[in-house]
C-alpha positions in Angstrom: 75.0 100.6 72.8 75.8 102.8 70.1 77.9 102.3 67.1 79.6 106.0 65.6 80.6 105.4 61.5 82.9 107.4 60.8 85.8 106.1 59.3 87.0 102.7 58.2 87.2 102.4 62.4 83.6 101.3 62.0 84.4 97.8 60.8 86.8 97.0 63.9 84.3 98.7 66.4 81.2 97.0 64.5 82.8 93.1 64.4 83.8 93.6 68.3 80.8 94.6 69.0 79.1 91.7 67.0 81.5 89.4 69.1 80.4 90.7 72.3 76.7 90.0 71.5 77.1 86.7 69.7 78.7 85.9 73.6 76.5 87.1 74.9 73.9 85.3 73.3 75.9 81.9 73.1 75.7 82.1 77.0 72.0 82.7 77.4 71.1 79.4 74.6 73.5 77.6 76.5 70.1 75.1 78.6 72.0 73.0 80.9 70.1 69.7 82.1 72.3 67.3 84.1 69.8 64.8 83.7 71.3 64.6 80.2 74.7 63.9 81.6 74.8 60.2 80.3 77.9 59.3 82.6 79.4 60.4 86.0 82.8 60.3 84.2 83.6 63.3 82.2 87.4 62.5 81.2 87.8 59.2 80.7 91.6 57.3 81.3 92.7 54.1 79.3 95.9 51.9 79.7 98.1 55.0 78.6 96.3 57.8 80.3 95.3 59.0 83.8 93.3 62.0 84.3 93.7 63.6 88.5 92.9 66.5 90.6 90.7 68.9 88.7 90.2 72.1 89.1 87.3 74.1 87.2 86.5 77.7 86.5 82.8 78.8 84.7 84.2 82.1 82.9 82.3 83.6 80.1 79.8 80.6 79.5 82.2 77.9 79.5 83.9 75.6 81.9 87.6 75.3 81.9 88.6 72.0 83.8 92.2 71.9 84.3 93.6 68.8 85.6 96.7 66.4 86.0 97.7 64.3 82.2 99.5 61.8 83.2 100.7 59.7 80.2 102.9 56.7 79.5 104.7 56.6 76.6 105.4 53.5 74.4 109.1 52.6 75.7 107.0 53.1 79.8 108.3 56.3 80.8 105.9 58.5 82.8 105.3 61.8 82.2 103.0 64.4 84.3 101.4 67.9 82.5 98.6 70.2 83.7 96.2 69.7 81.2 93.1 71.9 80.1 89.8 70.5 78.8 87.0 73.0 77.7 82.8 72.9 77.5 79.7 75.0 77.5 77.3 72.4 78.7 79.3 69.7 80.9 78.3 67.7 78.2 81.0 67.9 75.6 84.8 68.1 76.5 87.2 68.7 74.0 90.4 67.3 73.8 92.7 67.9 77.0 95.8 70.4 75.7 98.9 70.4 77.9 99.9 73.4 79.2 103.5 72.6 80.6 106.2 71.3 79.4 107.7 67.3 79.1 109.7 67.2 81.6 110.4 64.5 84.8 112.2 66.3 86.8 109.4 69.0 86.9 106.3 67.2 86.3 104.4 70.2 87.1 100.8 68.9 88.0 98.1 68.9 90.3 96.4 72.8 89.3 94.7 73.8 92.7 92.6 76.7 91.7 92.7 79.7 89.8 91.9 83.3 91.1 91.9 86.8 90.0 94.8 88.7 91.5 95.0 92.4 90.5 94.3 92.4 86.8 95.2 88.4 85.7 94.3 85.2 86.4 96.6 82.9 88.8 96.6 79.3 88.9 98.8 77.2 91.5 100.1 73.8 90.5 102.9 71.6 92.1 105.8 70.2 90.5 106.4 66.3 91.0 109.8 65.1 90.4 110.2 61.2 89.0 113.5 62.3 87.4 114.5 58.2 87.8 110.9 56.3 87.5 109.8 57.4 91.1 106.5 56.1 91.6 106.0 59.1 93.8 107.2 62.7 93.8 110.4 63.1 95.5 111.3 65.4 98.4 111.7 68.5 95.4 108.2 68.5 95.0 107.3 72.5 95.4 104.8 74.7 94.4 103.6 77.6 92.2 101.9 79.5 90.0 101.2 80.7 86.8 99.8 83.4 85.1 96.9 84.2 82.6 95.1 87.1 80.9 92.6 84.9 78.9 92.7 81.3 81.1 94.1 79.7 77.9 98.1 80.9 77.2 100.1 80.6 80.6 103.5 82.5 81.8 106.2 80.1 82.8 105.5 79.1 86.7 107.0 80.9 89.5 107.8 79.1 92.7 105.8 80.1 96.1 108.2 80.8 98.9 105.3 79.7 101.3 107.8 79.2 104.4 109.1 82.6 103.5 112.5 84.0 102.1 114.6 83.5 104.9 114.1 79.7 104.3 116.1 78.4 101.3 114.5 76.3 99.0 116.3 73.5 99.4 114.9 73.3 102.9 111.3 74.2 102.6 110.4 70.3 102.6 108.3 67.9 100.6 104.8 69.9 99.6 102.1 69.0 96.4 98.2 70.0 96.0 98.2 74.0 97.3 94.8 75.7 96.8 94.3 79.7 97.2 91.7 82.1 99.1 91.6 85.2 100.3 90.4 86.5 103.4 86.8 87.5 104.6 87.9 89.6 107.2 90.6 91.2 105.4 90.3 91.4 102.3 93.7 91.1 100.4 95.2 89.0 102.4 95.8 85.6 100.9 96.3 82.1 101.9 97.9 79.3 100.4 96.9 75.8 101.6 98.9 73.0 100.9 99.6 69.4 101.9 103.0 68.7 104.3 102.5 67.9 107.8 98.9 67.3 107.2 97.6 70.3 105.6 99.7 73.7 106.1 99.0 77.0 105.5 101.1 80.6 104.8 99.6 83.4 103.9 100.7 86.8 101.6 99.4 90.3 100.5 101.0 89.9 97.0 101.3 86.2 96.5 105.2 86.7 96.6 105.9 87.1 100.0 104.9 84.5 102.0 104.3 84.0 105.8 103.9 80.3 107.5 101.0 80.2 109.8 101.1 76.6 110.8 99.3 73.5 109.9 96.3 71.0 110.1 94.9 67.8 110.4 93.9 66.6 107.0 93.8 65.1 103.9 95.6 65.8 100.4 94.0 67.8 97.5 92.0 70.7 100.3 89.5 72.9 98.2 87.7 75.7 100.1 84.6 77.6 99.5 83.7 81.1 101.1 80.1 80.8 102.1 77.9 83.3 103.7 78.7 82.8 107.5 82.1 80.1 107.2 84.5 78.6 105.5 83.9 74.9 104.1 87.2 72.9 103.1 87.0 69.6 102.0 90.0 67.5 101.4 91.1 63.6 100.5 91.7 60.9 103.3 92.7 57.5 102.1 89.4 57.0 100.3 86.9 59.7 100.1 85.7 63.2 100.1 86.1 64.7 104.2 84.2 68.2 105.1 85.7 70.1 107.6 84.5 73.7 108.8 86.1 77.2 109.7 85.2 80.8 110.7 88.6 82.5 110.2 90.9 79.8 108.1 92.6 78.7 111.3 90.7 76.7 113.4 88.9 73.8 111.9 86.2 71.1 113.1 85.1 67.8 111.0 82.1 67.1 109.9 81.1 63.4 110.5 80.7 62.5 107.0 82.8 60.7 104.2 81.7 61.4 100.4 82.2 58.6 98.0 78.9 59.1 96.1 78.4 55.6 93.6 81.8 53.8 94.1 80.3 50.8 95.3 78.7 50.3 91.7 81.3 52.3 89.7 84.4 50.2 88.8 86.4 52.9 87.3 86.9 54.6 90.8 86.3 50.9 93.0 90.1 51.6 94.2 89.6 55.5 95.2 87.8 58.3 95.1 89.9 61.7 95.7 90.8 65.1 95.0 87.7 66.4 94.8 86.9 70.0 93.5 83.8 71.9 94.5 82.0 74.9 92.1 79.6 77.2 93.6 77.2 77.4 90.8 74.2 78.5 92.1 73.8 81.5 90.3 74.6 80.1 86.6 71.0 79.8 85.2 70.0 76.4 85.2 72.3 74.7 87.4 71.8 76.3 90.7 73.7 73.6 92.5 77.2 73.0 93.5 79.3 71.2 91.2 82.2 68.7 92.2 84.5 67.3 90.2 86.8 64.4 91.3 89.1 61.8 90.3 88.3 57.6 90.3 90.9 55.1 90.1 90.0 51.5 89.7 89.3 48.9 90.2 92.2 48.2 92.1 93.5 51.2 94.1 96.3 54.0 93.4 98.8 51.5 95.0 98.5 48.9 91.9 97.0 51.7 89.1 98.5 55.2 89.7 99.9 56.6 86.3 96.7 54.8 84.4 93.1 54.6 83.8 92.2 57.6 86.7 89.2 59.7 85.3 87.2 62.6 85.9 84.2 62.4 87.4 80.8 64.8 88.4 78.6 65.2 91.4 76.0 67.9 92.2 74.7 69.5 95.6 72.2 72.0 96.8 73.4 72.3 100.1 77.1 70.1 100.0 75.2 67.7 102.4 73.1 65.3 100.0 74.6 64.5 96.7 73.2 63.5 93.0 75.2 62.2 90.1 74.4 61.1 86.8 72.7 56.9 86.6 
């Protein structure tokens, strides 16, 4: 690439290009091994803090894991943020920074995934109320979105009129954990999965107005990839990781299968394993796997220990049927 000196201009042109190549390089030194990965938990929870429902986006040589923070402040009030947490080598996180604002009768939580829509990034999250120490979000629990040029400073979220505008807010019903996916067959056309009645689904051409198309047996938390011949969802029962299988978003078979990778030895997530989030990194140099993140509780289950101790945890896949995590 060339570099023109002609005027003081240079030294602007000259530092961004020096930025661009010290990314550049700080991507190809980054050697990931996950056999170095001392600990399946990557966000650990404590007696004030709960980590949930991660979502996770490899951009520019580092990972950006958003997530639930749920914290409990020293009087025992609750509060719910999206939280982000940032690394280069799945090794080191830093700190979780909270990315919405204290507030219980919003709560907004639970980020499902984050796409790129035109030219910025989109994240959907829920909102869920405990205006009056609900243990649960009440039946105002909605969703939305945000927006992002750079993944790190967020616009203010915007509701998703996902039953459409002819329905009024107040009647849309109860609805948490969407997730967002365009079309294979029609590219541009979008659709938003979220949990009510099972797992229901609307779908858009601008992400503003919606369309219901009708719902779904299963689970909370759904996270779908777009593989070469299908779609694969997989979504939270009670306990567990379920697979189910689609080749046009709307009709849907189960595997036979139930993911809870090393609960039986892991105390931290004894009580449940959920919520799990799956990364197609198969073409970031020296993973080549699929990464999936997901939340513990334990040891007792969410019904005893749902605003504390909750972590983060990691599992890997070549082909989403066997599955390694680190001993």
């Amino acid at each position: 690439m060339l570099l023109f000196v002609k005027d003081r201009g240079y030294s602007r042109w000259s530092s961004m290009m020096n930025c661009e190549s010290g990314l550049r390089r700080r991507i190809l030194l980054t050697r990931f091994k996950l056999s170095d990965i001392p600990s399946p938990i990557l966000l650990q929870g404590n007696e004030r803090i709960a980590y949930r429902d991660p979502a996770v986006i490899y951009q520019d040589g580092v990972f950006r894991l958003y997530c639930t923070l749920t914290e409990t402040e020293p009087d025992g009030t609750v509060y719910m943020y999206t939280a982000m947490s940032q690394s280069r080598d799945l090794l080191r996180w830093t700190e979780p920074k909270k990315l919405t604002p204290r507030d219980r009768s919003l709560n907004f939580s639970s980020p499902g995934n984050i796409i790129r829509f035109r030219d910025k990034w989109v994240m959907c999250l829920q909102t869920y109320p405990r205006p009056n120490g609900e243990k649960y979000g009440n039946r105002t629990s909605r969703i939305w979105m945000m927006e992002s040029t750079d993944l790190d400073r967020w616009s203010a979220p915007e509701l998703l009129k996902v039953k459409g505008d002819d329905v009024p807010v107040e009647q849309m019903g109860r609805m948490i954990d969407p997730y967002l996916i365009e079309s294979n067959d029609e590219p541009g056309k979008w659709y938003c999965f979220y949990k009510q009645n099972g797992v229901s689904v609307s779908c858009s051409y601008d992400l503003e107005k919606w369309t219901f198309c009708g719902n779904e047996n299963a689970g909370e938390n759904v996270c779908i990839l777009n593989l070469e011949d299908q779609y694969v969802m997989f979504h939270s029962p009670e306990n567990g990781i379920g697979i189910m299988r689609s080749s046009d978003l709307r009709h849907w078979t189960h595997d036979d299968v139930l993911l809870t990778f090393g609960q039986r030895e892991w105390d931290w997530a004894r009580g449940r394993i959920t919520a799990g989030f799956v990364l197609d990194c198969r073409q970031v140099q020296g993973i080549e796997k699929f990464l999936m993140f997901f939340h513990g509780s334990g040891p007792e289950d969410e019904h005893i220990i749902f605003d504390t101790h909750a972590c983060i945890g990691l599992a890997w896949s070549d082909d989403l049927r066997e599955w390694s995590w680190p001993r």
